[in-house]
C-alpha positions as CSV (number, residue, x, y, z in Angstrom):
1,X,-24.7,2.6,-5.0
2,X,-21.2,0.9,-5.2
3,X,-20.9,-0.8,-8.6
4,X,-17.1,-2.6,-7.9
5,X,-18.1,-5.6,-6.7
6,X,-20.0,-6.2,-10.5
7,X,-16.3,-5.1,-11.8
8,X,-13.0,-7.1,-12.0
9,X,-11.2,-4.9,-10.2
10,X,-7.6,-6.2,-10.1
11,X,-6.0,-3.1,-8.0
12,X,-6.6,-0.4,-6.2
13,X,-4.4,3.0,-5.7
14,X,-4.3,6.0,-3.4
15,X,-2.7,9.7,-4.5
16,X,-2.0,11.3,-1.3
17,X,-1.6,15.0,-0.8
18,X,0.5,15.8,2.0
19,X,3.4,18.3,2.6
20,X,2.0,20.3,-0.2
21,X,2.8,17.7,-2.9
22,X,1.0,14.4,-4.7
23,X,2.6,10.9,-3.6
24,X,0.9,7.4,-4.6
25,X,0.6,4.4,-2.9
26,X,0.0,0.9,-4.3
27,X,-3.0,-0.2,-2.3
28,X,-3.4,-4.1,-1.7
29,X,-7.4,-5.4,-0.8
30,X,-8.7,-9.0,0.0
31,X,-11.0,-10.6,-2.1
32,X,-14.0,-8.9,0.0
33,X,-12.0,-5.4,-0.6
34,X,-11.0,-5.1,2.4
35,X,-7.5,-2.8,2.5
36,X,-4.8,-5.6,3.6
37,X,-1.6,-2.9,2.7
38,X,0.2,-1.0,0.5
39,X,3.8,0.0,-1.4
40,X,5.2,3.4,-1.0
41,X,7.8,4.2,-2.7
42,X,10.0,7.7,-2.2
43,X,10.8,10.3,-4.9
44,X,8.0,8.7,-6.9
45,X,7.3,10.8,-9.9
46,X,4.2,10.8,-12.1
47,X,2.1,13.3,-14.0
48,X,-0.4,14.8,-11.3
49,X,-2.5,17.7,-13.2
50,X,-6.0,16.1,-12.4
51,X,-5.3,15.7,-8.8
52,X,-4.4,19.2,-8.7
53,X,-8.0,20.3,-9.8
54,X,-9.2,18.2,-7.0
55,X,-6.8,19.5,-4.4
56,X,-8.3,22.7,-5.7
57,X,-11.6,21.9,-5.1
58,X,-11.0,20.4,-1.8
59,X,-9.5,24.1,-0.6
60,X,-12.3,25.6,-1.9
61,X,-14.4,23.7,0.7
62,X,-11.5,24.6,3.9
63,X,-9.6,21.5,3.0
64,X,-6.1,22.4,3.2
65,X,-4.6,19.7,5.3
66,X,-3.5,16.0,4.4
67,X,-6.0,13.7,2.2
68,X,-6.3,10.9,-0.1
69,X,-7.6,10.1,-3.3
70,X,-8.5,6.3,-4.3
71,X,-8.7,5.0,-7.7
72,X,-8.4,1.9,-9.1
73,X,-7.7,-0.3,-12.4
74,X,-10.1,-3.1,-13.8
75,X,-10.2,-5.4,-16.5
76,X,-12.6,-6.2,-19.1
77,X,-11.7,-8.0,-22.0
78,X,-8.5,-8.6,-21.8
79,X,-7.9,-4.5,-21.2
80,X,-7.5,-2.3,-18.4
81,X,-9.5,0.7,-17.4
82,X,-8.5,3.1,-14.8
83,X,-10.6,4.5,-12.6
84,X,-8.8,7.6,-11.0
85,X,-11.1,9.1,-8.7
86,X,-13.4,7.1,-6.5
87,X,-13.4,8.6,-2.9
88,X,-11.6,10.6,-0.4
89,X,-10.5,10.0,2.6
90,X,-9.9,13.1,4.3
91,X,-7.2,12.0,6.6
92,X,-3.6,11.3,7.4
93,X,-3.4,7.3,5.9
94,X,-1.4,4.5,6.3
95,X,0.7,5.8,3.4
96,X,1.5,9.2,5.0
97,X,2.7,6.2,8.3
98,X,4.9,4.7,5.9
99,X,6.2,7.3,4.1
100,X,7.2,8.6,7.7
101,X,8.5,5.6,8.7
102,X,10.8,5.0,5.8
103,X,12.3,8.2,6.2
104,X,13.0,7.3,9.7
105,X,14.8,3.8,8.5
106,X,16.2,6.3,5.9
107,X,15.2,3.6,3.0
108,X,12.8,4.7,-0.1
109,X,10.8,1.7,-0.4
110,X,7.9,0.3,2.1
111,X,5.7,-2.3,1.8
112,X,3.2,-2.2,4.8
113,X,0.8,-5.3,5.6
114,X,-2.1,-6.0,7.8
115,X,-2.8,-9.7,8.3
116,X,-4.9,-11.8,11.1
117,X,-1.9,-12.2,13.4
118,X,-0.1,-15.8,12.7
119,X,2.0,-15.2,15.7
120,X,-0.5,-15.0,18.8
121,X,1.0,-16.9,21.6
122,X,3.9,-17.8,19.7
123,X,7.6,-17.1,20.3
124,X,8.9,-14.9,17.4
125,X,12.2,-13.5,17.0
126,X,11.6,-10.3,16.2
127,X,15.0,-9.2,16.0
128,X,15.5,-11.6,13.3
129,X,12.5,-10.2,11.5
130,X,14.1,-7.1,11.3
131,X,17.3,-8.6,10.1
132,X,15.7,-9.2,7.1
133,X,14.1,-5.4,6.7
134,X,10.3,-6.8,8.6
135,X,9.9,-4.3,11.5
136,X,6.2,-6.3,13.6
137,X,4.2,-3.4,14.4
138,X,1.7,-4.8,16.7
139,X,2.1,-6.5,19.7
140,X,2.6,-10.4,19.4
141,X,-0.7,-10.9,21.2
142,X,-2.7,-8.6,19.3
143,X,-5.8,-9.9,16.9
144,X,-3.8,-8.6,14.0
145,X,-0.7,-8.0,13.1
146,X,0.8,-4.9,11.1
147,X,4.3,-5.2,9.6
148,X,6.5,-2.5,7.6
149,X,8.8,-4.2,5.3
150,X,11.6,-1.7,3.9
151,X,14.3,-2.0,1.6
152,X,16.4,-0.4,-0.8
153,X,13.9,-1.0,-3.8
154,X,10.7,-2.8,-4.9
155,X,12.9,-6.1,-5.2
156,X,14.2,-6.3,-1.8
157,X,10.6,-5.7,0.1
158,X,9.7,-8.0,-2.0
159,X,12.3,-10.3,-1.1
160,X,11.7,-9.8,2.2
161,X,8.2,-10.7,1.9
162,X,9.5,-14.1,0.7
163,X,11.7,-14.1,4.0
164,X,7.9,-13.7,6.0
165,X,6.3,-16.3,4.4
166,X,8.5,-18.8,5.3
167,X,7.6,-17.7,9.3
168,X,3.5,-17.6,8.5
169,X,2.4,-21.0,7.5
170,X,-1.1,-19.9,7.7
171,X,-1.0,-17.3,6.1
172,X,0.9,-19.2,3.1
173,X,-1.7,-18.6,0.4
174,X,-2.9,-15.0,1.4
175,X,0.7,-13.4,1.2
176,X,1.8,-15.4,-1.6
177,X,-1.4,-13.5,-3.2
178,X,0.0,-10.2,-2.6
179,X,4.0,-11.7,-3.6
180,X,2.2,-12.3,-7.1
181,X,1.9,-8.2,-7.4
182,X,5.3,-7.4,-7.4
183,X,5.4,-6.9,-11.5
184,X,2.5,-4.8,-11.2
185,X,3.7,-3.0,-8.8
186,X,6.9,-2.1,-10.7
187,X,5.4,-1.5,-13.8
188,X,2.8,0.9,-11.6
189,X,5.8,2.5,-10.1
190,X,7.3,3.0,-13.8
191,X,4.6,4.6,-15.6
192,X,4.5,8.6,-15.1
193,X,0.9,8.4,-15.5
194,X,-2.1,6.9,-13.2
């Protein structure tokens, strides 16, 4: 039975155990929770001791490799409840892509987007995209298009994002939607808990 749709669930997180170590992502989902992206941010650093009882258990049962944990946070009330455990993907994710990626572009912050492509049959300057830290992922005639947007902090992805809106008009509203997370997403990335 999944009980989320009955809760307001206002985001959703991942805890990724790769290279031996916990990072966390900043996971962005439509209004069907559908995953539409994430933050990663480098030399993140939180308090991890319950995900180290499940990376534990997960050895215990021959899972040594890459995973990820999902949680998320919901409000009733006027407070928020966190919900640190509620699946595992066993799998290299799209956060272990950006946090690879990043490195490459030798930048600690990425913000990574999927989004029903605004740009088929268009003419995009992609080079000026990634002028303004937006590297397009997919080709142009592709269904969808993935993005990595990379800066120096949560602010300039951010920025950036602002930059891609003005080049998506219809896709205005939806990235606005996830521009509106950028104080959650510090504060998330400020906390040294989950």
């Amino acid at each position: 039975v999944v009980l989320t749709p009955w809760l307001n669930r206002r985001y959703d997180f991942g805890l990724q155990f790769d290279d031996g170590k916990w990072e966390r992502t900043f996971n962005f989902c439509n209004e069907k929770g559908t995953f539409s992206g994430l933050v990663y941010c480098q030399n993140d650093q939180f308090d991890d001791s319950f995900y180290h009882l499940i990376q534990k258990e997960v050895a215990k049962n021959g899972g040594h490799d890459a995973f990820q944990v999902d949680g998320f946070v919901f409000e009733k009330n006027g407070i928020d409840y966190t919900i640190p455990f509620c699946e595992i993907n066993y799998r290299k994710t799209l956060g272990t892509l950006t946090k690879k990626m990043i490195m490459k572009l030798n930048v600690p912050v990425g913000l990574f987007l999927i989004f029903p492509n605004p740009w088929k049959n268009k003419k995009v300057d992609c080079f000026d995209l990634n002028s303004h830290g937006i590297l397009a992922l997919s080709p142009l005639s592709n269904k969808f298009q993935t993005v990595l947007i990379y800066g120096h902090s949560i602010g300039d992805v951010f920025s950036s994002l602002d930059y891609l809106i003005t080049k998506t008009d219809r896709l205005k509203t939806r990235l606005e939607g996830i521009k509106n997370f950028q104080n959650e997403v510090t504060s998330f990335f400020e906390r040294s808990t989950i």
